[in-house]
C-alpha positions, 0 to 999 in steps of 0.5 A, a space after each residue: 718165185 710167185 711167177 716160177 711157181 704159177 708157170 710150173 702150174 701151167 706147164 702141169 696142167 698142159 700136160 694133164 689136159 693135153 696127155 691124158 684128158 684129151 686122149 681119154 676123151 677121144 678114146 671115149 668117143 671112139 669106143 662109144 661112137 664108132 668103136 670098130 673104126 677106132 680099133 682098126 676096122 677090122 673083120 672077123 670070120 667064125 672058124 669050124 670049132 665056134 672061135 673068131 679070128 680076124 682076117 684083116 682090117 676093111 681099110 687096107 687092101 689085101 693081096 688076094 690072087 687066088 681065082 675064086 676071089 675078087 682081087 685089088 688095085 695092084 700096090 706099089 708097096 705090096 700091100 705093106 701097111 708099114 710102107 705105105 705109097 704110091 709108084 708117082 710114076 706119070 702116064 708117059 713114064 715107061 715103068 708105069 707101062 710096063 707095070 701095067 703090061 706084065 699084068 695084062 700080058 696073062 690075064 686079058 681076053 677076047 671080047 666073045 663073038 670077035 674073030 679073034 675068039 676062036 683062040 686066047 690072046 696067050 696063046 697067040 702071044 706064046 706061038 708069036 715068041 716062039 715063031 722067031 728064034 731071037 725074040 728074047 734078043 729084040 725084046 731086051 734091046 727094045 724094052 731095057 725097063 722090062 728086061 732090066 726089071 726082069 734081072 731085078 727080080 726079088 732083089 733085096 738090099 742090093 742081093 740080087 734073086 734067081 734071075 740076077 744071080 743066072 746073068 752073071 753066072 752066065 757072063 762069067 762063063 761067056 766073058 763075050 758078054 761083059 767084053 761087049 759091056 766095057 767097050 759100050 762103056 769104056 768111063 765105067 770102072 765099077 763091075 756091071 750089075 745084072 741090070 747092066 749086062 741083061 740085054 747082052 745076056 739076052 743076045 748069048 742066050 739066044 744065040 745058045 738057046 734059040 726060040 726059049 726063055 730063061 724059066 724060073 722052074 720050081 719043083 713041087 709036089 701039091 703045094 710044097 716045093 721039093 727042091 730048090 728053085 732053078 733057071 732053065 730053058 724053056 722053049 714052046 712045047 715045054 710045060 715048066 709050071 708058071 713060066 707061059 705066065 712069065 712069057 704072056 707077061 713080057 712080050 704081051 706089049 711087042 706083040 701087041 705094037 707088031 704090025 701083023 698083031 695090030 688088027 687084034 687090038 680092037 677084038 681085045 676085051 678093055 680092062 678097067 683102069 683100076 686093075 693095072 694101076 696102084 693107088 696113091 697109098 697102095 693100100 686102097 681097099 676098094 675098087 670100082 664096080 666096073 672092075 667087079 662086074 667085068 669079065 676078069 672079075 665077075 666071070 672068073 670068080 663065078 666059075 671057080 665058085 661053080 660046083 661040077 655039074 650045076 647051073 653056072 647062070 644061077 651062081 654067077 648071078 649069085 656072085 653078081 648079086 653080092 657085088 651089087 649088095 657090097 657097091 656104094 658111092 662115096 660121099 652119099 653118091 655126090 662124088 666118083 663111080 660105084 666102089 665095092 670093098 674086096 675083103 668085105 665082098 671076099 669074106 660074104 662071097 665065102 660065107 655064101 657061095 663057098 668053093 666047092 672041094 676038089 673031086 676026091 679030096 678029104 
């Protein structure tokens, strides 16, 4: 009994000091020591009528993408905090490329001065898709990852999206398609998924709709959508809003590999690395200062933040300035390159250098 009792009293007493003294003590230290990294370091802006709100926490990367921002590493988990982690894709893993493609496709540049300059790498891109009437057709059959990605879209607990959904309704009203999928096939029993029929659908798209593309078109007025979103085809003189984007994205890769395109590469602005590649967690909050003063950066904010009228070099060396303000490197500098926080630069950049409203708006 004595034994018994003695180790019931270990036990509560474990207990106390493990449950509840020891995390009363970290919670002390926390909120006396370091109290906005112990509550999620977060941030908080002061609206029009006086009160805060909180925009976001300065350790996790948000999923900035309007032009007069700073944007993030790309996330492989969407900037989801609650699923949080890396792509693991390697250097050789063709995913990775073309992750990296589709974002380099719509935004990369030529260096100022080269002879290429003259023109933009999309629009270059765009007359190249549209001077051979089965482009789509080569493209599916070289790059599967690409256009099976592409069939995938916004698939979500196997619910195929818009473009998923357009495959199939296209292989059932041309059964050539799922014809020619069996007999490549013939072990298969299972019907084909949209990833499964995509190259042959590219093939019959193009033979129906030579020198256009299968466009996600969105009706709107202002930001508000009007109607449902719809697939058309969209061939070079057509304006469906975001689909050059979808054009530049996909075959930026084949153009460049092009034989008759490959002189243009070294007129190609180099992109930081940290702009095309996700983090291990996908939630970095950082990028590095190299990426900030570049041309797909720096440039693009500092225009967009250029009230019609005035002095772009003064503002841009206002945005520059803040850069540099927000850039530190980890560890007291012992370790890597100069980082700079987005979401802390994003928020000064509004306080200091807000965007100018739109002539005639409210």
């Amino acid at each position: 009994m004595k034994h018994l009792r003695a180790s019931l009293l270990l036990v509560a007493l474990s207990l106390v000091v493990c449950c509840f003294v020891y995390p009363l003590v970290l919670w002390a230290i926390g909120q006396t020591v370091f109290p906005t990294r112990a509550n999620g370091s977060l941030m908080t802006v002061t609206n029009p009528d006086g009160t805060e709100r909180v925009v976001g926490s300065s350790q996790i990367a948000q999923k900035f993408t309007a032009d007069e921002y700073f944007w993030p590493r790309p996330s492989a988990a969407d900037y989801n905090a609650a699923a949080a982690g890396g792509s693991n894709w390697g250097a050789n893993n063709p995913k990775l490329r073309d992750r990296a493609a589709q974002q380099l496709g719509p935004m990369v540049a030529y260096k100022k001065g080269s002879p290429s300059a003259a023109r933009t790498p999309q629009q270059d891109i765009e007359a190249w898709f549209a001077a051979k009437p089965d482009r789509v057709a080569d493209w599916a059959g070289e790059y599967s990852v690409a256009s099976s990605n592409w069939a995938r879209t916004d698939i979500a607990k196997d619910k195929y999206g818009l473009q998923g959904e357009y495959v199939l309704a296209w292989a059932k009203d041309h059964p050539d398609v799922i014809e020619d999928w069996k007999k490549a096939n013939p072990t298969k029993t299972d019907d084909p998924k949209p990833e499964d029929l995509v190259a042959g659908f590219f093939v019959s798209f193009a033979k129906a709709h030579p020198g256009e593309w299968p466009a996600v078109r969105t009706p709107k007025t202002g930001n508000k959508r009007i109607e449902p979103a719809t697939v058309e085809q969209m061939g070079k003189d057509e304006e469906l809003s975001g689909n050059l984007g979808a054009i530049d994205a996909n075959f930026f890769d084949m153009w460049l590999q092009d034989p008759d395109n490959r002189s243009r590469m070294a007129d190609l602005e180099p992109v930081p690395a940290d702009m095309v590649t996700a983090s291990g967690a996908g939630l970095d909050p950082h990028i590095t200062l190299r990426n900030a003063l570049s041309v797909y950066q720096l440039d693009r904010v500092a225009a967009r933040r250029t009230p019609p009228g005035t002095d772009g070099v003064k503002v841009r060396a206002d945005v520059e300035s803040l850069v540099r303000k927000h850039s530190f490197t980890p560890l007291s500098g012992l370790v890597g390159e100069p980082l700079v926080n987005v979401l802390e630069l994003n928020v000064e950049l509004d306080q200091k250098i807000p965007v100018s409203p739109a002539p005639g708006a409210p």
